[in-house]
NUVEX-402935 format. One record per atom (N, C-alpha, C): x negated, y, z negated. Coordinates in nm, 4 decimals, always signed. Layout:
# residues N
X  Y  Z $
...
# end
This chain:
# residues 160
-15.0584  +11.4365  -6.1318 $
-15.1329  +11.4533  -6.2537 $
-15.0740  +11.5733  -6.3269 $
-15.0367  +11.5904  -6.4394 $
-14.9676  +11.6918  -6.5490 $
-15.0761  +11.6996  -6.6390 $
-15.0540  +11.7846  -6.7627 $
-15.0691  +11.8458  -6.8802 $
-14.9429  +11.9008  -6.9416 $
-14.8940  +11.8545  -7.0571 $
-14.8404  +11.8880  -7.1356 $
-14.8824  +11.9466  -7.2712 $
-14.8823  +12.0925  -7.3230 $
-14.9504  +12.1690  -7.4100 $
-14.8073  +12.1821  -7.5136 $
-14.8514  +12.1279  -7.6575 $
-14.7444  +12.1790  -7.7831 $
-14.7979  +12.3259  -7.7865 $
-14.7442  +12.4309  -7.8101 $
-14.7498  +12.5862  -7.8141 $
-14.7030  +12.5857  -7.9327 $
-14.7276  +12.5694  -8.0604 $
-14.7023  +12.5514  -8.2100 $
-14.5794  +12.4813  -8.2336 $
-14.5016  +12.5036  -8.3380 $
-14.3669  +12.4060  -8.3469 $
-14.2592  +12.3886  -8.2381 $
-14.2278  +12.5310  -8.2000 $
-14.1248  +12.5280  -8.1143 $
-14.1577  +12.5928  -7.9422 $
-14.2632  +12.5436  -7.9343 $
-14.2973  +12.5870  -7.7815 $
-14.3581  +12.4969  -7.6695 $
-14.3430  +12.4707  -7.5805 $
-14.4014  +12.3703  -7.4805 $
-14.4470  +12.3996  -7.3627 $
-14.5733  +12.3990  -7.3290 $
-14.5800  +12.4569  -7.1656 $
-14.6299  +12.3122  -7.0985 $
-14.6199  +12.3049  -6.9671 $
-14.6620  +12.2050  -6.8916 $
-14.6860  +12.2288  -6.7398 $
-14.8012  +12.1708  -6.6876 $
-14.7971  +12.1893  -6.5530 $
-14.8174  +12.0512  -6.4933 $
-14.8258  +12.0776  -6.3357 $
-14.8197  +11.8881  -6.2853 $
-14.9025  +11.9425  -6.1458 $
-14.9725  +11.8688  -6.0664 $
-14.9696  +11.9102  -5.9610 $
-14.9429  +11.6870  -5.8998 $
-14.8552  +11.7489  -5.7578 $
-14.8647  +11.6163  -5.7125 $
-14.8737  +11.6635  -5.5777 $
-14.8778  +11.5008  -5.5021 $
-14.9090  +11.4564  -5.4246 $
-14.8860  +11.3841  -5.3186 $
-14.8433  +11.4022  -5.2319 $
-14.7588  +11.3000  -5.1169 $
-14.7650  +11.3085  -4.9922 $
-14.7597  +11.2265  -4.8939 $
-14.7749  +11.2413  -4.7848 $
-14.7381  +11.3533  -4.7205 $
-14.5998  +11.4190  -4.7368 $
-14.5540  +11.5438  -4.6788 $
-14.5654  +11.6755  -4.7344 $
-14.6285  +11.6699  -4.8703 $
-14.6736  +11.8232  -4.9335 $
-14.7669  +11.7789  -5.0814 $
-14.8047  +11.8757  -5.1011 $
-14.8821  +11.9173  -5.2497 $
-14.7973  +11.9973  -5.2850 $
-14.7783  +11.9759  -5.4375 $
-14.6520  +12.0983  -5.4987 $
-14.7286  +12.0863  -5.6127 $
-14.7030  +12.2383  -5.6822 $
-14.7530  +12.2705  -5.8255 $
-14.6219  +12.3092  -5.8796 $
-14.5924  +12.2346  -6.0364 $
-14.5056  +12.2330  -6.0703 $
-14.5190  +12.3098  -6.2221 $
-14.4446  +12.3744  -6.2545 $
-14.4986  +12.3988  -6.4285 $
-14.3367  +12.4386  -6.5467 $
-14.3852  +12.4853  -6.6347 $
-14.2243  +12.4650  -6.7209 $
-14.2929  +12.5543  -6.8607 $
-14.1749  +12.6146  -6.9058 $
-14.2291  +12.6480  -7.0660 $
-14.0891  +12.6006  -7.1707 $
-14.0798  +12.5979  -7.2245 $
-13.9629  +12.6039  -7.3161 $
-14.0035  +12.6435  -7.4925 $
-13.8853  +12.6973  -7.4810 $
-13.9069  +12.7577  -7.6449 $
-13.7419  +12.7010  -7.6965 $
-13.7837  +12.6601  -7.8288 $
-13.6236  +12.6357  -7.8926 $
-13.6384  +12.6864  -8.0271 $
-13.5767  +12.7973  -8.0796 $
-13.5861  +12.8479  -8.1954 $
-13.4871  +12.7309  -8.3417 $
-13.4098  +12.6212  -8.2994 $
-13.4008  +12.5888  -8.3964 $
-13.2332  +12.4815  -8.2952 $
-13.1572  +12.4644  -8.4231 $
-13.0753  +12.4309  -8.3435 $
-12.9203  +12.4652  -8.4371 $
-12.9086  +12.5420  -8.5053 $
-12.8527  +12.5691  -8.5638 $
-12.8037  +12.7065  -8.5628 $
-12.6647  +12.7867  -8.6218 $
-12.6569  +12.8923  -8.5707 $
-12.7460  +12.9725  -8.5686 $
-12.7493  +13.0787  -8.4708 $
-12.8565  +13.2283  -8.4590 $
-12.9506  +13.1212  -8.3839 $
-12.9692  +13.0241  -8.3146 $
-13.0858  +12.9668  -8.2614 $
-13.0481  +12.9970  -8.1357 $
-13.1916  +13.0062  -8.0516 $
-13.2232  +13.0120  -7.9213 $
-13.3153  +12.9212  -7.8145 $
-13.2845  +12.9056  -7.6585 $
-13.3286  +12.8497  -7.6308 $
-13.4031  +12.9343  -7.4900 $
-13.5068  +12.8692  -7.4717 $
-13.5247  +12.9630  -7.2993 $
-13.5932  +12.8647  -7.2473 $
-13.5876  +12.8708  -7.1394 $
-13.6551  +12.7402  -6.9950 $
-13.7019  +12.8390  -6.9130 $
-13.8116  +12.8276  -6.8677 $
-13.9182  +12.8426  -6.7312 $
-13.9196  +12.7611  -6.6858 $
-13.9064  +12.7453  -6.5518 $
-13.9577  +12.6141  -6.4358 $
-14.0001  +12.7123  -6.3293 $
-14.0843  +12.6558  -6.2782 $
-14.1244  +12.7067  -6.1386 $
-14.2226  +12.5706  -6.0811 $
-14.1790  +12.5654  -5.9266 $
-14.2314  +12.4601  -5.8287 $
-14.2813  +12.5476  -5.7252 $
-14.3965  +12.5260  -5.6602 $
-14.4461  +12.5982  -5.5345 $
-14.5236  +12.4740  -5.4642 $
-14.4783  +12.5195  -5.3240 $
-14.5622  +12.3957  -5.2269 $
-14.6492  +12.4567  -5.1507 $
-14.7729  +12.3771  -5.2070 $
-14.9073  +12.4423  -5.1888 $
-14.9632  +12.3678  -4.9939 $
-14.9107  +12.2957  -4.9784 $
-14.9685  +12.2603  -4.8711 $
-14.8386  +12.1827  -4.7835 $
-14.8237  +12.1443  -4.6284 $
-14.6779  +12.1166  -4.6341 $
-14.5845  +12.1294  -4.5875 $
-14.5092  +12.0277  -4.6021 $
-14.3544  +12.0847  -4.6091 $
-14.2462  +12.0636  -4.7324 $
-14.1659  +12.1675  -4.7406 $
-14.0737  +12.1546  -4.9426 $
-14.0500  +12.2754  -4.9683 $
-13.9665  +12.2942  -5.0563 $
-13.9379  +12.4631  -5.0697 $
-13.9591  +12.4915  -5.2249 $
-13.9911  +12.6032  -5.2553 $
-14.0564  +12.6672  -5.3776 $
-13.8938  +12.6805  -5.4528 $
-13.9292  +12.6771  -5.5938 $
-13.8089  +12.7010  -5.6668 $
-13.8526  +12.7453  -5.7504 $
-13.7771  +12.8632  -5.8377 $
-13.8176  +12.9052  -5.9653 $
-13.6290  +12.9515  -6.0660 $
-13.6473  +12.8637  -6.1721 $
-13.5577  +12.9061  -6.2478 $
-13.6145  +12.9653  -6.3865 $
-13.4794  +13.0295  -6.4444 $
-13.4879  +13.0669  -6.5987 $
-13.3696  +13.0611  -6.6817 $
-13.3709  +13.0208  -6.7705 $
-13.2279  +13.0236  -6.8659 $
-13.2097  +13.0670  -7.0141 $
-13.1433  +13.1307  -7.0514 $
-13.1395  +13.1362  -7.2083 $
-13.0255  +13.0442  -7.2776 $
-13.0227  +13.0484  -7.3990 $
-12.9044  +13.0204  -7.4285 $
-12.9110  +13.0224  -7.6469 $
-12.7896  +13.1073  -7.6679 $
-12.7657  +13.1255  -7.7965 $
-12.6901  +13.0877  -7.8610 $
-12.7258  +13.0618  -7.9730 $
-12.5777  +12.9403  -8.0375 $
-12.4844  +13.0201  -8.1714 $
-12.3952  +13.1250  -8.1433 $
-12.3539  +13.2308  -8.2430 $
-12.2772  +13.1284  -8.3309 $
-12.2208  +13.2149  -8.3917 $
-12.1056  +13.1872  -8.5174 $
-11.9734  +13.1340  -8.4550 $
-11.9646  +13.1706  -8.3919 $
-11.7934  +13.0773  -8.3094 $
-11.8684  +13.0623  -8.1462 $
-11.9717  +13.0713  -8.0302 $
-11.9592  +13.0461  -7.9261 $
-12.1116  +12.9908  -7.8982 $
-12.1415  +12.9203  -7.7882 $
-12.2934  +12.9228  -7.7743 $
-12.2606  +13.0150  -7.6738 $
-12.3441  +13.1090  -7.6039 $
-12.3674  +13.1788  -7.4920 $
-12.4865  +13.1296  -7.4065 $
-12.4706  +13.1857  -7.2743 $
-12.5946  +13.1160  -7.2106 $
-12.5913  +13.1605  -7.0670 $
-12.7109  +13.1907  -7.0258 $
-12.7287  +13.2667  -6.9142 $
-12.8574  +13.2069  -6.8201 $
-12.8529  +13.2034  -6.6708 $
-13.0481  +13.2076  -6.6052 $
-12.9814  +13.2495  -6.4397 $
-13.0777  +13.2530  -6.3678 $
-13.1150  +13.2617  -6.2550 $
-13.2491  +13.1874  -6.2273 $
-13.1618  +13.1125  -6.0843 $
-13.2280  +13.0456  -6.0372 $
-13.2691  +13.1061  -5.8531 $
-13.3494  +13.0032  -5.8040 $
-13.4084  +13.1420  -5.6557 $
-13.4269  +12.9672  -5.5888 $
-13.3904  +12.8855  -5.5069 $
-13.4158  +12.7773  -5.4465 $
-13.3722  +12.8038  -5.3021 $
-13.4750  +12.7501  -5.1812 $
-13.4315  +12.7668  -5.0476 $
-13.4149  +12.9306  -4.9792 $
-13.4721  +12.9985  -5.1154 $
-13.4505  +13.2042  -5.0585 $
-13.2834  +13.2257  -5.0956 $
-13.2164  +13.1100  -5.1212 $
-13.0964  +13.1653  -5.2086 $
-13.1372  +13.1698  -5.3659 $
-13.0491  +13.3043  -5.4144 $
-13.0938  +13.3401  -5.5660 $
-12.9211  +13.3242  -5.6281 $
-12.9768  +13.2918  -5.7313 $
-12.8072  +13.2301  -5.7838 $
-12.8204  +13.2619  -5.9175 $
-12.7298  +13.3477  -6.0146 $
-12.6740  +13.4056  -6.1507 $
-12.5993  +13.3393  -6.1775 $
-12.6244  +13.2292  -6.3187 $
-12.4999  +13.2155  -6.4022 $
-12.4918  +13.2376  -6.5123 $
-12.3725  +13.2161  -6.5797 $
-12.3469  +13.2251  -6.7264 $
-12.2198  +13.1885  -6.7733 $
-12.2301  +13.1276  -6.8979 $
-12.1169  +13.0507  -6.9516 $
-12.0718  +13.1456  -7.1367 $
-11.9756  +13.0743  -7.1821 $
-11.9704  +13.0724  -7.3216 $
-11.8929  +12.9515  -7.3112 $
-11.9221  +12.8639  -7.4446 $
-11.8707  +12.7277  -7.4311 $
-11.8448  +12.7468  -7.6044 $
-11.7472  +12.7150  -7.6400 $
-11.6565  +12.7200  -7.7437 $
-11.5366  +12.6530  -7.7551 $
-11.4372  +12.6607  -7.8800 $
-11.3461  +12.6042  -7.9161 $
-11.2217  +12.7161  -7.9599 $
-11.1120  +12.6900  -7.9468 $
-11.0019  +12.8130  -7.9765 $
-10.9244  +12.6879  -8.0315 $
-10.9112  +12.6410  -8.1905 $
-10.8348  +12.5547  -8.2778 $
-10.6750  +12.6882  -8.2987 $
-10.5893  +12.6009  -8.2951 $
-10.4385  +12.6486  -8.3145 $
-10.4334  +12.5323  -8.4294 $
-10.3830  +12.5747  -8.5493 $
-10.3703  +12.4989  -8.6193 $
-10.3626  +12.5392  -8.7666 $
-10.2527  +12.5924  -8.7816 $
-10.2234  +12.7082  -8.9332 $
-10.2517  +12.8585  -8.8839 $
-10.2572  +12.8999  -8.7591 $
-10.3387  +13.0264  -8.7122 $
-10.4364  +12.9616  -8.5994 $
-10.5116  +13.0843  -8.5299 $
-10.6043  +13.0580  -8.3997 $
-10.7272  +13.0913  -8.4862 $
-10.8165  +12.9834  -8.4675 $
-10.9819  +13.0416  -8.5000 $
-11.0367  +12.9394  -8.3899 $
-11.1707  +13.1194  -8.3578 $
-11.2675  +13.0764  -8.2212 $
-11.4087  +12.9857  -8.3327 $
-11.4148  +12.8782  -8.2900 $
-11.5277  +12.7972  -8.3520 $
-11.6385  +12.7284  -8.2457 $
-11.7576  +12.7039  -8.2677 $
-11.8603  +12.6023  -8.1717 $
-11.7537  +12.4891  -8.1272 $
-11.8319  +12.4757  -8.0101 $
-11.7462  +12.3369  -7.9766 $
-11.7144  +12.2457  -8.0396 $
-11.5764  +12.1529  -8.0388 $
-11.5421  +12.0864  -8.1793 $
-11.5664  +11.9511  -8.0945 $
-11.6532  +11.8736  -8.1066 $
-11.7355  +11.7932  -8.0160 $
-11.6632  +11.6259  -8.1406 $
-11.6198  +11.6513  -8.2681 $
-11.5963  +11.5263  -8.3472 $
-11.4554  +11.5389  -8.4190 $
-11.4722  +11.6289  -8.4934 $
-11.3164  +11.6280  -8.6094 $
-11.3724  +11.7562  -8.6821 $
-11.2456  +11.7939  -8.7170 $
-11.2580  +11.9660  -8.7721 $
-11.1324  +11.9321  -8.8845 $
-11.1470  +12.0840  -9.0338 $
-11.0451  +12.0923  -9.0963 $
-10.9993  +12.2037  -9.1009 $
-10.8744  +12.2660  -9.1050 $
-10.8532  +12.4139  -9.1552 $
-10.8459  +12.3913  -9.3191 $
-10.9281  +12.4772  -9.3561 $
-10.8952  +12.4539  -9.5291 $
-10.8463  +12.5985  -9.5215 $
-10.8052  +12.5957  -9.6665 $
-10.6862  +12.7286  -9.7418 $
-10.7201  +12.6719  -9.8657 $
-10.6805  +12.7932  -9.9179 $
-10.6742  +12.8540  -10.0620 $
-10.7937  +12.8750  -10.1727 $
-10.8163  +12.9245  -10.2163 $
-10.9793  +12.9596  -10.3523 $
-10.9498  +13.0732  -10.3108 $
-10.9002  +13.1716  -10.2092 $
-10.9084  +13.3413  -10.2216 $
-11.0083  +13.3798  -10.1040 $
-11.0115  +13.4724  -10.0785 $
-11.0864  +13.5109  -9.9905 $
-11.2257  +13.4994  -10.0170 $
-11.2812  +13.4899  -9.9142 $
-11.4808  +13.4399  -9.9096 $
-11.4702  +13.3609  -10.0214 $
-11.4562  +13.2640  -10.0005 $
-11.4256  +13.1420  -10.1127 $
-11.5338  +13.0565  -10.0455 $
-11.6762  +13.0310  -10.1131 $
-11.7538  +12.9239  -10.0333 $
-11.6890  +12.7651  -10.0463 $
-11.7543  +12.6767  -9.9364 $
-11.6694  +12.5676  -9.9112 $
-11.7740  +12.4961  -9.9025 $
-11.8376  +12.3883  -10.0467 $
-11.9164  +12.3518  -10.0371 $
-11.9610  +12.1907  -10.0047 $
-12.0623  +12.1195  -9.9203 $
-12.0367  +12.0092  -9.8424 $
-12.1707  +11.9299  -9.8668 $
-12.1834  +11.8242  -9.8901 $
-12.3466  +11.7401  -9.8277 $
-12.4483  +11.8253  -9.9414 $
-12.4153  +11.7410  -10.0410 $
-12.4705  +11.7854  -10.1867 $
-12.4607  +11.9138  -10.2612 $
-12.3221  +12.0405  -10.2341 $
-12.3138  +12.1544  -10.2365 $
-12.3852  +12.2203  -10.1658 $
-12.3943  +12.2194  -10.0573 $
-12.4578  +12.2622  -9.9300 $
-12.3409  +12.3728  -9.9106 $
-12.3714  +12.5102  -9.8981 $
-12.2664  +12.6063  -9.8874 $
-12.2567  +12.6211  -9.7269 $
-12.1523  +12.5392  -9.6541 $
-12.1328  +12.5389  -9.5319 $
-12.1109  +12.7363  -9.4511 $
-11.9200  +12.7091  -9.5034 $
-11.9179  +12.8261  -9.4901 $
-11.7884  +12.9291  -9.5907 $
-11.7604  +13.0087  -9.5526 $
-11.6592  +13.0884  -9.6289 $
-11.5487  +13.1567  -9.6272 $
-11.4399  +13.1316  -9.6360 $
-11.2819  +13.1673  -9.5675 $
-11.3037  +13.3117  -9.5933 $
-11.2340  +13.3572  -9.4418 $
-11.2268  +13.4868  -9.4460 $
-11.0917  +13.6037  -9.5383 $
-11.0924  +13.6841  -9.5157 $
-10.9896  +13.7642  -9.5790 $
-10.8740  +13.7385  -9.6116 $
-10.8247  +13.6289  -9.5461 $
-10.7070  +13.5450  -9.5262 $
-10.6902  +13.4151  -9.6048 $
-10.8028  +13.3803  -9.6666 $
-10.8376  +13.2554  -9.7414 $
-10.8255  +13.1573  -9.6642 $
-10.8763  +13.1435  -9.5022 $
-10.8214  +13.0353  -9.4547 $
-10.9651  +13.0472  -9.3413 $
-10.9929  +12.9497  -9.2899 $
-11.1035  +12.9089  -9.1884 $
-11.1148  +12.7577  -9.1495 $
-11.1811  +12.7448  -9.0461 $
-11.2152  +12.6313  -8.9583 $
-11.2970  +12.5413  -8.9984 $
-11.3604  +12.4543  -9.0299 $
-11.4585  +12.3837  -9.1014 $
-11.4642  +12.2578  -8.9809 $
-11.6096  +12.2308  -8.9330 $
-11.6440  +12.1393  -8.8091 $
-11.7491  +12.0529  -8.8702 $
-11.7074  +11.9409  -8.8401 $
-11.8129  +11.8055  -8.8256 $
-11.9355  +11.8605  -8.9621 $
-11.8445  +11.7781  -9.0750 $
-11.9201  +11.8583  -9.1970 $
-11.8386  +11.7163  -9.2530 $
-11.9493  +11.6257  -9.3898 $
-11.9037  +11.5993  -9.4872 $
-11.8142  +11.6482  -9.5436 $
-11.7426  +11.5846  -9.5899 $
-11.6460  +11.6601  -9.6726 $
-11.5908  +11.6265  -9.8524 $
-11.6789  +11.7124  -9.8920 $
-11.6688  +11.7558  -10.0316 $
-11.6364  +11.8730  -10.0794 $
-11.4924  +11.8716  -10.0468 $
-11.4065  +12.0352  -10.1142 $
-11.4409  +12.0883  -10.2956 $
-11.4630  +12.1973  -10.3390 $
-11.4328  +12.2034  -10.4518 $
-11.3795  +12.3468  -10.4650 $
-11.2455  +12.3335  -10.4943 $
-11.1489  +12.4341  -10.5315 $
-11.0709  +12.4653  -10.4022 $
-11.1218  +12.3901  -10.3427 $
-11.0485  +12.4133  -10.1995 $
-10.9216  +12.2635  -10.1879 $
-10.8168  +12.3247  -10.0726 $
-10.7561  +12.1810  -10.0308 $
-10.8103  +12.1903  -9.9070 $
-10.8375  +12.0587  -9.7847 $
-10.8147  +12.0357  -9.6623 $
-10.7422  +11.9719  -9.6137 $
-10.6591  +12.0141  -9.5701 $
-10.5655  +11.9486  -9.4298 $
-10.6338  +11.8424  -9.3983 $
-10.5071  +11.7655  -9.3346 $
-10.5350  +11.6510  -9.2494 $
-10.6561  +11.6794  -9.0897 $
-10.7436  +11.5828  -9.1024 $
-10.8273  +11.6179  -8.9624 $
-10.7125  +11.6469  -8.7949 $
-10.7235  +11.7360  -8.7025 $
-10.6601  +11.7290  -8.6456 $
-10.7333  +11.5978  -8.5593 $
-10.8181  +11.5579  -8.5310 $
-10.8858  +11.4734  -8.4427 $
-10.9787  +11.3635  -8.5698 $
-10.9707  +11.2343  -8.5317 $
-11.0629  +11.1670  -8.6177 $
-11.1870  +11.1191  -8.5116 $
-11.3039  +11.1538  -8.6550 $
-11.4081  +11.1115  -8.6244 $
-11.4501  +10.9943  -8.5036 $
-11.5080  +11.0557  -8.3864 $
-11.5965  +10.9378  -8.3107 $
-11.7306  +10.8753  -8.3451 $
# end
């Protein structure tokens, strides 16, 4: 038997308790997701305890942030009285007119050039994606593509 509680837009708690021949376990969880887009965050609670029994208690936690070129992401977990630390960064390093670090390039990407430096690069009804740096040159990922004043290169990868 569970409960699942909405905690306003972006929050979820839940608990469960079950039932089985070889133990009772109480199970529960929270999660928060600030969005899914850059500067967004995520965090997970889980925790399991066996209330009657036999089964072993577990409790994890995780974050994870989605920057401007990397997601980052971190938890510890504690299962069996072993406790275990990880952490990743999961990203993209495009070679291609120059090196730029970008989110994972999960579809098709462009390097555009030229409008001058911080030149916005606008996409999906003038939607101001983003803006070449000092160099007049940047990475552009899994974005409509409606240049104005800009050129783009050929996709290095086509669309899946």
């Amino acid at each position: 038997m569970g409960l699942t509680v909405a905690l306003g837009r972006r929050s979820t708690a839940a608990a469960n308790v079950a039932h089985s021949r070889d133990a009772t376990r109480i199970s529960s969880r929270f999660t928060y997701n600030s969005g899914y887009g850059e500067g967004s965050w995520n965090v997970n609670l889980a925790s399991q305890e066996v209330v009657s029994g036999t089964g072993t208690d577990y409790r994890a936690a995780d974050v994870r942030y989605r920057g401007h070129h990397a997601t980052l992401g971190g938890g510890v977990d504690n299962f069996d009285g072993e406790t275990r630390v990880n952490g990743f960064i999961q990203g993209s390093i495009v070679a291609m007119g120059g090196l730029f670090l970008a989110p994972t390039v999960d579809r098709s990407f462009a390097v555009v050039r030229g409008g001058g430096p911080n030149t916005p690069l606008l996409v999906d009804r003038g939607r101001s994606a983003i803006r070449t740096r000092t160099v007049a040159r940047c990475c552009l990922r899994c974005v409509l593509w409606r240049p104005i004043a800009s050129r783009l290169t050929r996709p290095a990868f086509p669309s899946t």
